[in-house]
C-alpha positions as a printed NumPy array, in Angstrom:
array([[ -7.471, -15.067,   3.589],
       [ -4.783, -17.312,   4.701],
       [ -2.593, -15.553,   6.959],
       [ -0.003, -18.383,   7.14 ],
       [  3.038, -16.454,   5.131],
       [  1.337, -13.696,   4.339],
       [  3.234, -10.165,   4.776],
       [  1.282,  -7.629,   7.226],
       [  2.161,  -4.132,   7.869],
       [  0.987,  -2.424,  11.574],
       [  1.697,   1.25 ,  11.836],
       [  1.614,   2.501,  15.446],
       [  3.321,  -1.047,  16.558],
       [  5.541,   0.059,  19.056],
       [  3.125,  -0.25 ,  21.9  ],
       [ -0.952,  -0.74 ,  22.928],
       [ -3.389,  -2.191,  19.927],
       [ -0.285,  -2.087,  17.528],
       [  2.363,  -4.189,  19.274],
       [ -1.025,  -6.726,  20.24 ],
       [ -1.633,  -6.805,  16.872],
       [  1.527,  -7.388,  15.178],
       [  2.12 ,  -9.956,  18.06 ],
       [ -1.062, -12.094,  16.939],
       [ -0.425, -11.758,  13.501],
       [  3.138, -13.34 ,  13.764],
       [  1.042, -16.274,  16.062],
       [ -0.904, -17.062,  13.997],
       [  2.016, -17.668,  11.082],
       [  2.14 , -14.235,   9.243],
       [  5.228, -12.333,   8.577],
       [  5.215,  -8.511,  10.447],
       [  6.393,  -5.538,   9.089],
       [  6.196,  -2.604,  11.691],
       [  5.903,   1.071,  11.362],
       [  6.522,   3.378,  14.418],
       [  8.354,   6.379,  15.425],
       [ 10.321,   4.782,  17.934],
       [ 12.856,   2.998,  16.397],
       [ 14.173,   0.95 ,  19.337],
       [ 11.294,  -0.624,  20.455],
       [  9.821,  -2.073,  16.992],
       [ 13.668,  -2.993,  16.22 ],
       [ 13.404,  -5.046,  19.363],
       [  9.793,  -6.549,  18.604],
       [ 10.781,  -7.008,  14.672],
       [ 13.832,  -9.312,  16.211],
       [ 11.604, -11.099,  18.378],
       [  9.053, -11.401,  15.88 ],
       [ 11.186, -12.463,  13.193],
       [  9.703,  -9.364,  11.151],
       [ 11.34 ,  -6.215,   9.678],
       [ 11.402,  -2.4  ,  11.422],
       [ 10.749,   0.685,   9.499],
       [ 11.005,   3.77 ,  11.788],
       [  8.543,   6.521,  10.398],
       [  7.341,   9.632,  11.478],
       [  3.638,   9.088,  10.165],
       [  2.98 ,  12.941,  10.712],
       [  5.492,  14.034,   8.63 ],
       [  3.988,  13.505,   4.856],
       [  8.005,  13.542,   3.408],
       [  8.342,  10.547,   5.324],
       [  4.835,   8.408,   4.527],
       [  5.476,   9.369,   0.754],
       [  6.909,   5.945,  -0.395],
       [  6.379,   4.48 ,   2.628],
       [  4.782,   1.166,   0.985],
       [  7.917,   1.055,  -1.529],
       [ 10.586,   1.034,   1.151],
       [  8.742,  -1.629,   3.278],
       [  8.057,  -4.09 ,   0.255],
       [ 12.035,  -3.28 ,  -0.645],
       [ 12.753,  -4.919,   2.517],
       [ 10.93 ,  -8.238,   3.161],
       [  8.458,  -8.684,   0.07 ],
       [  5.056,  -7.453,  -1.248],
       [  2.631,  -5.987,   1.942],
       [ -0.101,  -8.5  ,   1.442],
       [ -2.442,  -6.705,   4.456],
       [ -2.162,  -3.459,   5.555],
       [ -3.195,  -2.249,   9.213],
       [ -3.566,   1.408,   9.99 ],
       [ -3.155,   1.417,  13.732],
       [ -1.418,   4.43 ,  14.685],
       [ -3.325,   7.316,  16.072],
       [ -2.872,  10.562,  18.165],
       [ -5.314,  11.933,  20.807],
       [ -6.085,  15.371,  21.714],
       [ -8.219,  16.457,  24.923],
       [ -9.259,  19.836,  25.456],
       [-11.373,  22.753,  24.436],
       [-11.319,  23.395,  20.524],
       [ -9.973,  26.955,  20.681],
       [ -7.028,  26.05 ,  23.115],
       [ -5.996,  23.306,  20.388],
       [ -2.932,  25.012,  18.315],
       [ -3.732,  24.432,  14.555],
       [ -0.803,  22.644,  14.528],
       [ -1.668,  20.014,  16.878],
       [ -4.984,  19.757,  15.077],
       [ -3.255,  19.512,  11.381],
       [ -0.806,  16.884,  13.018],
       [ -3.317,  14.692,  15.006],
       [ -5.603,  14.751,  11.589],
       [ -2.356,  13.269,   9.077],
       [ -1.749,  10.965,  12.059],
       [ -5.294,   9.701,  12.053],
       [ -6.509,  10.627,   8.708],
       [ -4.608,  11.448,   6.23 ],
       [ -1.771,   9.128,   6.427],
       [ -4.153,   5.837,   6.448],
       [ -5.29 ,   7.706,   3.485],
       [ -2.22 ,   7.593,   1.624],
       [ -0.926,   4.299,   2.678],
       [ -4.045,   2.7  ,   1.233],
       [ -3.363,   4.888,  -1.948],
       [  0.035,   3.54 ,  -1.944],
       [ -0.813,   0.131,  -1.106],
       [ -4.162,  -0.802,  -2.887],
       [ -2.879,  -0.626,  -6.629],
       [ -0.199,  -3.043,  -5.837],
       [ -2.629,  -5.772,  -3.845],
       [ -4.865,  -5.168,  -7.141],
       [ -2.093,  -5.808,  -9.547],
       [ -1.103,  -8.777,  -7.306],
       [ -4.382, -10.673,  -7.024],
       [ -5.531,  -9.819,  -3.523],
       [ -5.443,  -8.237,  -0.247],
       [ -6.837,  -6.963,   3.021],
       [ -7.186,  -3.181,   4.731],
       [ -7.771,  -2.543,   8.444],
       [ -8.59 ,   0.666,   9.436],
       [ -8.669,   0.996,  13.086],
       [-11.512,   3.648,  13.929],
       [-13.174,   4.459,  17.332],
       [-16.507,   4.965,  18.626],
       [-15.933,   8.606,  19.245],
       [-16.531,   8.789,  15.359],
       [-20.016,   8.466,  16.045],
       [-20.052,   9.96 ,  19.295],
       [-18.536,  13.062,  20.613],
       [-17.545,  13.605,  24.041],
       [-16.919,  17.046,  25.683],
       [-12.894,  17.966,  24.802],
       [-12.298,  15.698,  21.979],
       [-13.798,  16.948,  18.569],
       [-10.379,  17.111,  16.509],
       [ -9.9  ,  13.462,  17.619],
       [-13.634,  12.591,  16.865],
       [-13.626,  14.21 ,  13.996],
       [-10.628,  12.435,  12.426],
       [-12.484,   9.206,  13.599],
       [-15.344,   9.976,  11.759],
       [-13.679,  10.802,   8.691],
       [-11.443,   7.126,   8.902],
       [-14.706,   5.166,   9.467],
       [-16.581,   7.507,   6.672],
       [-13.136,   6.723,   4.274],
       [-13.359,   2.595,   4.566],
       [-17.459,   2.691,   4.038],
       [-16.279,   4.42 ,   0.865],
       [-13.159,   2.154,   0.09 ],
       [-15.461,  -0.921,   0.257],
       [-17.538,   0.032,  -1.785],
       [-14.86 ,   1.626,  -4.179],
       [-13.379,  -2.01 ,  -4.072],
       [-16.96 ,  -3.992,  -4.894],
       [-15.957,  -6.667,  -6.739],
       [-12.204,  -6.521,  -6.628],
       [ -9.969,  -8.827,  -4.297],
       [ -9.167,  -6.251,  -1.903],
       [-10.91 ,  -6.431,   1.368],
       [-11.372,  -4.047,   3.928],
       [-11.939,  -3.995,   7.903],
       [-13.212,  -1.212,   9.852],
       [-12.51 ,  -1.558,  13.171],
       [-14.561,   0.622,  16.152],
       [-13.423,   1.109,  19.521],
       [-14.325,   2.198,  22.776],
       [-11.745,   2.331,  25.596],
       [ -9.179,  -0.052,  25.509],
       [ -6.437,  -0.014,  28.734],
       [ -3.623,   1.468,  27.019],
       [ -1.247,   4.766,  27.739],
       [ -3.059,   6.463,  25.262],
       [ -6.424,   6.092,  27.639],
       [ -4.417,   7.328,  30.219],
       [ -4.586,  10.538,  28.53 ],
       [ -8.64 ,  10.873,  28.807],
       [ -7.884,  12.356,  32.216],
       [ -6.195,  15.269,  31.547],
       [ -9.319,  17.605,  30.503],
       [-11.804,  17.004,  33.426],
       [-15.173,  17.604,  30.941],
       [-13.938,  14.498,  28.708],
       [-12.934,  12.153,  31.929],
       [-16.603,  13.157,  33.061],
       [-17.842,  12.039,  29.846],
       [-15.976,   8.202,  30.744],
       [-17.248,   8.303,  33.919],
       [-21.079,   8.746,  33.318],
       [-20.841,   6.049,  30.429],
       [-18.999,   3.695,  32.838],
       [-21.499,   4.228,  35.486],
       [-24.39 ,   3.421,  32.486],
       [-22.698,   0.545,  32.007],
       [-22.168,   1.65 ,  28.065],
       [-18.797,   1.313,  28.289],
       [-16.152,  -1.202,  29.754],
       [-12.367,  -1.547,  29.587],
       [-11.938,  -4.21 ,  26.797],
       [ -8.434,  -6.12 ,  26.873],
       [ -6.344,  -5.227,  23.72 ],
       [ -5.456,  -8.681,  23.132],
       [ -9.039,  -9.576,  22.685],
       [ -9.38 ,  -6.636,  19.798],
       [ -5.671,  -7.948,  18.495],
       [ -7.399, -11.614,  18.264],
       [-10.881, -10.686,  16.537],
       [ -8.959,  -8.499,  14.226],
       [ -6.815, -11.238,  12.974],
       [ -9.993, -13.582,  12.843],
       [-11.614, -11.354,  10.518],
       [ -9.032, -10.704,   8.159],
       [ -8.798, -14.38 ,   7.985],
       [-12.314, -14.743,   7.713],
       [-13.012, -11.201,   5.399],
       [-15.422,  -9.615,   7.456],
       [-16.119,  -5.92 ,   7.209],
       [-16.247,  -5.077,  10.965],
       [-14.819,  -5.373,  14.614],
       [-16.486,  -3.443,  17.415],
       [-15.858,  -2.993,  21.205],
       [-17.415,  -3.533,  23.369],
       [-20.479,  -5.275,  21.927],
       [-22.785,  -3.609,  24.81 ],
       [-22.383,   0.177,  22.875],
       [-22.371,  -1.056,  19.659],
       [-25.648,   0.203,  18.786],
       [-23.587,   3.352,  18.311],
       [-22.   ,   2.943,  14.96 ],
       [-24.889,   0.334,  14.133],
       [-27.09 ,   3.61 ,  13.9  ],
       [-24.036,   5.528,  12.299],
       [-23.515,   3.155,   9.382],
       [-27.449,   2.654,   8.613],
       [-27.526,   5.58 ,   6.355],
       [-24.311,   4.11 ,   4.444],
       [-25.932,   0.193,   4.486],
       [-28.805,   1.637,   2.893],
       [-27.469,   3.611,  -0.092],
       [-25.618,   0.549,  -0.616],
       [-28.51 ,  -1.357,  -0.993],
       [-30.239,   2.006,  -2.983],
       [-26.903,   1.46 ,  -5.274],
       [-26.752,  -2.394,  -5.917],
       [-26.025,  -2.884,  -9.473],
       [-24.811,   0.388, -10.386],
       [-20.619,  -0.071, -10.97 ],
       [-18.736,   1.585,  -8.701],
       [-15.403,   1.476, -11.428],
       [-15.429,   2.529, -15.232],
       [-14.675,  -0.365, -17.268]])
C-alpha cells in the first residue's frame, strides 16, 4: 500500500507505541487520525501532525459504537486502521476485581474487535485496506501475575489469524504485531507485583528478552503496511515464541487451501 495520502487511525495515540506510530505514519506522508482518552494531548499531537483528534473512552462500548462513523465524518474514509491501545493488569487472578478484568479485556479485546467490525465493510466497499493489531508475546507466554492481560493477548493474536484468513482473497490486509518489552510507562508497571518483575528479570538475565526502542516497532510497522506483510515481532531473539504459537494456525491453513473461506 501506498501510504502517501492515505488516512490512518491509531487508538491509544496519546503516548508510548501509539504517539510513535502515528508520528511515523504522518513521516512518511499519511494523514493521522488519533483515538485516546486524553483529549489534550492527541489535540496537541493532531495540531502538530496536521491530523484530526477524537477523544474516546475505548472501555466504554457507548462510546466505540460508531466510533469509525464519527472519525470518517471528520477528515475522510479510514483507509488503515491500527489498534494500539491496551491496558495492563499485574497481580494474582483472585485479587483482580471483575471489573478491572471486564475493562482491561474491551480495552484489549473487544474494542479492536468492533472497530474492525466497523471498519472492514467500508475498506471492502471501498476497494482496499490495511488492519494492525498490536498483540504481545505474553499471548503465547504467561508470566506469573498477568493472565487477564495474557489472556486478552492471546485472544487479539488468535482474532487476526482468523481475520486473515476470513479476508483470503479480498483487499483488506492485516498485521499482527507481537511484542516483548518495549520502554514505555506502561512497562513501568511490570514492577508493581514482585512474581511478574521476577519473571522480566530471569528472561533478561537469559538474554530472551531486551528493551526494544518504540520507534524501531513504530518504523517496521509502517514498513509492513506499506509492504503488506502479515507480521512484526520484537525482539527477533524470542521470536521462536509465537513462531511455535502460530504453527498450529500455518498449518490448518495449508490443511484448508482451496476451501472458500466466504459464501459466494
Amino acid at each position: 500500500m501506498e501510504l502517501r495520502g492515505k488516512r490512518v487511525l491509531v487508538t491509544g495515540a496519546s503516548r508510548g507505541i501509539g504517539q510513535a506510530l502515528a508520528e511515523r505514519f504522518a513521516a512518511v506522508g499519511a494523514r493521522v487520525a488519533l483515538v485516546a482518552r486524553s483529549e489534550g494531548p492527541i489535540k496537541e499531537m493532531a495540531d502538530r501532525l496536521g491530523g484530526t483528534a477524537h477523544p474516546t473512552d475505548l472501555g466504554d462500548r457507548d462510546q466505540v459504537t460508531g466510533l469509525i462513523d464519527r472519525v470518517e465524518a471528520d477528515g475522510g474514509p479510514v483507509d488503515v486502521l491500527v489498534n494500539n491501545a491496551g491496558v495492563d493488569l499485574a497481580g494474582p487472578f483472585t485479587r483482580n476485581s471483575i471489573e478491572e478484568i471486564e475493562f482491561l479485556l474491551r480495552v484489549n479485546l473487544l474494542t479492536p474487535m468492533d472497530l474492525c467490525h466497523q471498519a472492514i465493510p467500508r475498506m471492502l466497499d471501498r476497494g482496499g485496506g490495511h488492519i494492525v493489531n498490536v498483540s504481545s508475546y505474553a499471548g503465547t507466554a504467561v508470566f506469573p501475575g498477568l493472565v487477564p492481560y495474557s489472556t486478552s493477548k492471546a485472544g487479539l493474536s488468535q482474532f487476526t489469524s482468523g481475520l486473515r484468513a476470513d479476508l483470503r482473497g479480498k483487499p483488506v490486509g492485516t498485521t499482527l504485531v507481537e511484542l516483548g518489552p518495549i520502554p514505555t510507562d506502561m512497562l513501568d508497571h511490570v514492577g508493581d507485583y514482585q512474581p511478574t518483575n521476577d519473571s522480566f528479570g530471569r528472561f533478561y538475565k537469559l538474554h530472551l528478552l531486551v528493551d526494544v526502542p518504540k520507534e524501531k516497532v513504530a518504523e517496521d510497522v509502517v514498513e509492513a503496511v506499506g509492504r503488506g506483510r502479515r507480521h512484526v515481532r520484537h525482539p527477533k531473539r524470542a521470536m521462536a515464541f509465537p513462531l511455535l504459537t502460530e504453527a498450529p494456525r500455518r498449518t490448518v491453513e495449508l490443511f484448508l487451501t482451496r476451501v472458500k473461506h466466504q459464501e459466494d
